[in-house]
N, C-alpha and C positions, 0 to 999 in steps of 0.2 A: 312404080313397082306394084306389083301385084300384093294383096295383102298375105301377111303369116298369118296360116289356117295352123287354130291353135285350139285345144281340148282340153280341157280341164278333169282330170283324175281325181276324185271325191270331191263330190257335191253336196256340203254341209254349208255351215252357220257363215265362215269365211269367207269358202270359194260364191255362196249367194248373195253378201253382203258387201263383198268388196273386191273380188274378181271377176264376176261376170258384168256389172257395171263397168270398169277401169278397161275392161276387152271392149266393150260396147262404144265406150265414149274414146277407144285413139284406131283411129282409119288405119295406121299401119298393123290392125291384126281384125279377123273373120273368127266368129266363135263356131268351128264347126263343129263338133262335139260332146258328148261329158259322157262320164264314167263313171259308176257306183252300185257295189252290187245290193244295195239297199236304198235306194231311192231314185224316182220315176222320173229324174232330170228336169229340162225345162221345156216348158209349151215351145215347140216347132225348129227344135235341136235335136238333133239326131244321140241317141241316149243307147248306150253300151253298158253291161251288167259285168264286164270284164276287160281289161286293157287287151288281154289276148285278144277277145273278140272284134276290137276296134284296131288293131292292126293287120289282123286276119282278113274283116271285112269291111273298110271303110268306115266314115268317109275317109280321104287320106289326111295326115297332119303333117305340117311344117314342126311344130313346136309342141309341148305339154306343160302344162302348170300343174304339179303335182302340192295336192293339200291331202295329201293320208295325215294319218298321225304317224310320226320316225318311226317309230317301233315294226310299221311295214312298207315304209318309203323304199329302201335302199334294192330289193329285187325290183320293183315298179321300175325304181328310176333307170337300172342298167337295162332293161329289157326295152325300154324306150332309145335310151342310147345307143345301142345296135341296131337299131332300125333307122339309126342318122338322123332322128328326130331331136332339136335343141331342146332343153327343158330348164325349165322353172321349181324351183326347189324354195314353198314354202318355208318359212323358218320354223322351228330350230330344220337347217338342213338337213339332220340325219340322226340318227340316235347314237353316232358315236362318230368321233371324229378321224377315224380308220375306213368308215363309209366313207363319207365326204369325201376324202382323199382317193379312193380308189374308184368313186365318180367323176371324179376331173382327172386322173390317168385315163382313166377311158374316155371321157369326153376331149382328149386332147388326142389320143389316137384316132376316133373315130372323126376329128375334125367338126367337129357340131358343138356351140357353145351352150352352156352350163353356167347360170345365175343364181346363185344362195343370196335370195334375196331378205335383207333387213328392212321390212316396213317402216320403222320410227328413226331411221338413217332420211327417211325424206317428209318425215313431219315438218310444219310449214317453217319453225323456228331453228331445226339445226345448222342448216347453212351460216346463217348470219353468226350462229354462236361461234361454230368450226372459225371462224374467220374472223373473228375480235379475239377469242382466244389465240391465234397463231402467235400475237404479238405480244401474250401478257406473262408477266411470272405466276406458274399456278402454285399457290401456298397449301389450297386444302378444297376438297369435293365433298361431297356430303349428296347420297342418292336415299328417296324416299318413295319406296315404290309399295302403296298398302292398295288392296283391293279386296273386296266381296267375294271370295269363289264361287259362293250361291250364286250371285247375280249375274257371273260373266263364264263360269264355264258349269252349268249345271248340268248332271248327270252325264261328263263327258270321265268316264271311267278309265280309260288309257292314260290319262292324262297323270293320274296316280300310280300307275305301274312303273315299273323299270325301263326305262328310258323316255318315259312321259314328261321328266323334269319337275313336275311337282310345282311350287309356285317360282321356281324359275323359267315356266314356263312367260309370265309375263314379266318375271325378269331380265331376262334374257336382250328385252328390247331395249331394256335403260344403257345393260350392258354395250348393244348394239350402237347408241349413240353417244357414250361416255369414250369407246375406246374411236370413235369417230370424231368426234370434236378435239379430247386432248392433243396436244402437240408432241406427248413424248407416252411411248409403251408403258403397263402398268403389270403387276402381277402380283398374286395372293400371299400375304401373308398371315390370317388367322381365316377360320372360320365355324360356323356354328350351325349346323340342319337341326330343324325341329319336322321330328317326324309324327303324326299320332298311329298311335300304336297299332292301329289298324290300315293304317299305309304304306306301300314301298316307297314314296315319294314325299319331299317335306313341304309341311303347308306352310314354315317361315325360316328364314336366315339372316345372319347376322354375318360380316362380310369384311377384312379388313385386307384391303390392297395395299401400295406403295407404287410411284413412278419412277422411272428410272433415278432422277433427280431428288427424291425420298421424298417427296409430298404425300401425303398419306390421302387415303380414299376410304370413307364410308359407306357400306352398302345396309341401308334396312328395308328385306321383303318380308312380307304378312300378306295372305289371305285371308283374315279373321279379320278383317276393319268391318266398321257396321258406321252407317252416317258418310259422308264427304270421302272421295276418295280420294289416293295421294301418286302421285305418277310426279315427282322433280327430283330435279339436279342442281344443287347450289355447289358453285364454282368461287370458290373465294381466290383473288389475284393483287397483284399490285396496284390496282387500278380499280380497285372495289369487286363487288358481289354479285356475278352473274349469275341468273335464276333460269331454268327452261323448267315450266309446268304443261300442264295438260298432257303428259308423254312427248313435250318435244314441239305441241302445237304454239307455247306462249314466252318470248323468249321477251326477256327484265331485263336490261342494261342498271349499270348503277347510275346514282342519280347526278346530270353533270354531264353525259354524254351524250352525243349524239340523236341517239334512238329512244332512251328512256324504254318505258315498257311499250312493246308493240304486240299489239294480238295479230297474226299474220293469215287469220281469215279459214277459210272453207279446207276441210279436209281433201289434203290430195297427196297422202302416203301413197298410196296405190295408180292413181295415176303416175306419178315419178317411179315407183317402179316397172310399170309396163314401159313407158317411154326409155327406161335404161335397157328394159330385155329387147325393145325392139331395136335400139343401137348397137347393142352387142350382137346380136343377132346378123346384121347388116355388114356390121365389121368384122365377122371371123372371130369375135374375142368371147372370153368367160370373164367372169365374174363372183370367186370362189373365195369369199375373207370368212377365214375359221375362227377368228379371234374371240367373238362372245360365246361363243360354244367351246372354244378351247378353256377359256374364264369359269364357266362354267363347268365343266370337267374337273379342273383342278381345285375347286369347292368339294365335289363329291369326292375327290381323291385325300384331300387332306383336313375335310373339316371334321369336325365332331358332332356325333347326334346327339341328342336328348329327345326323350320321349312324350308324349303331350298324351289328353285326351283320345280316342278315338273320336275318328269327323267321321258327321253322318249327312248327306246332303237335307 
């Protein structure tokens, strides 16, 4: 088959670090493309200052990998969809989950698949977890998700606004492979945003789920860590103490099993994600799971703020 000529809409930190690689390195996709109307694309890629302008004038696309920030994803994304072009829907998919929803209505009318892709859904460690857990009783989770905002999202200013997510923006991902490993749905019962007071967006949360089966779920995010960062999942079961660290890269077995601790090697989030867009793609199908963005939603809906400091980067 000929390869999916694929373009990539906003060309930042992400789409250069770990999209345009993951395109580069699987033969079933051609980068013809990028989009950005602030930045001069990549040496000997044909480079558009507007999506209009790139469907107007070439080159043509099969596909798009859309990395805006939600906050102006959701016109991009439909105006690609009418053009029967398949798209890629960096995560969070969309700034509200009413978007989302009425981009897979229209990607199912227009016949063109639609992937809200979860990055840390193919960190190297979640497969093996997803599948030791199928068979265990889960008694208690415990998520630890601290990071630097300085250090990993500096001066990206959206990111604190209304619909930016605030430090669920990198929680979102724990999310993403907590409700993908469990064996059984979970859903909110407490929660707690810490906004500073010069934010729309909280730089920490405190987070108490329940699975259908009443096992309770811990959630602690913070942007404010300073030293070691913390990205795990401790999964307490019948069978001892499942660990996934590094966001998903370092999956612990308890001690006695099989596996023991495996480090499961070279990042390839992003690869596994293109290779699932080029299957869906192939197959006629989407790929539309709202569920850490729904989790996420019903934190802002029911949690409660308190106020902190103003953050200043």
């Amino acid at each position: 088959m000929d390869p999916i000529r694929i373009a990539i809409v906003g060309i930042g930190k992400i789409a250069r670090d770990q999209h345009v690689p993951a395109i580069r390195g699987n033969g079933a996709f051609s980068l013809a493309a990028t989009v950005s109307p602030h930045d001069a694309g990549l040496e000997g890629v044909p480079h558009h200052a507007s999506l209009d302008d790139l469907l107007a004038h070439g080159p043509a696309v099969d596909a798009i990998a859309l990395c805006t920030p939600p906050q102006v994803r959701y016109d991009l994304a439909s105006q690609a969809l009418a053009k029967g072009v398949h798209l890629f829907l960096e995560k969070p998919p969309g700034a509200t989950l009413a978007e989302v929803e009425a981009l897979q209505t229209q990607a199912d009318k227009v016949g063109v698949s639609l992937f809200a892709a979860w990055h840390s859904r193919f960190a190297a460690g979640v497969a093996p977890a997803r599948a030791w857990l199928a068979e265990r009783r889960i008694d208690k989770v415990s998520i630890v998700w601290r990071e630097d905002v300085r250090v990993w999202h500096p001066g990206q200013a959206w990111i604190w606004q209304p619909g930016g997510l605030g430090v669920f923006d990198p929680g979102i991902n724990a999310l993403s492979i907590v409700t993908h490993i469990l064996p059984r749905p979970f859903f909110l019962k407490d929660a707690t945003l810490v906004l500073p007071e010069n934010r729309a967006a909280p730089i920490a949360a405190d987070l108490a789920f329940r699975d259908t089966a009443g096992a309770p779920i811990h959630m602690d995010l913070d942007w404010r860590q300073t030293g070691p960062q913390s990205w795990d999942i401790f999964v307490d079961t019948d069978a001892g103490t499942l660990k996934l660290s590094h966001g998903g890269a370092v999956l612990t077995l308890p001690t006695g099993t099989d596996h023991g601790k495996t480090d499961w090697g070279e990042d390839v989030e992003y690869a596994g994600l293109y290779a699932r867009f080029a299957a869906l793609i192939r197959g006629g199908r989407s790929d539309v799971d709202t569920s850490p963005l729904r989790l996420v939603a019903d934190a802002f809906l029911r949690g409660r703020r308190e106020t902190t400091d103003a953050f200043h980067d």
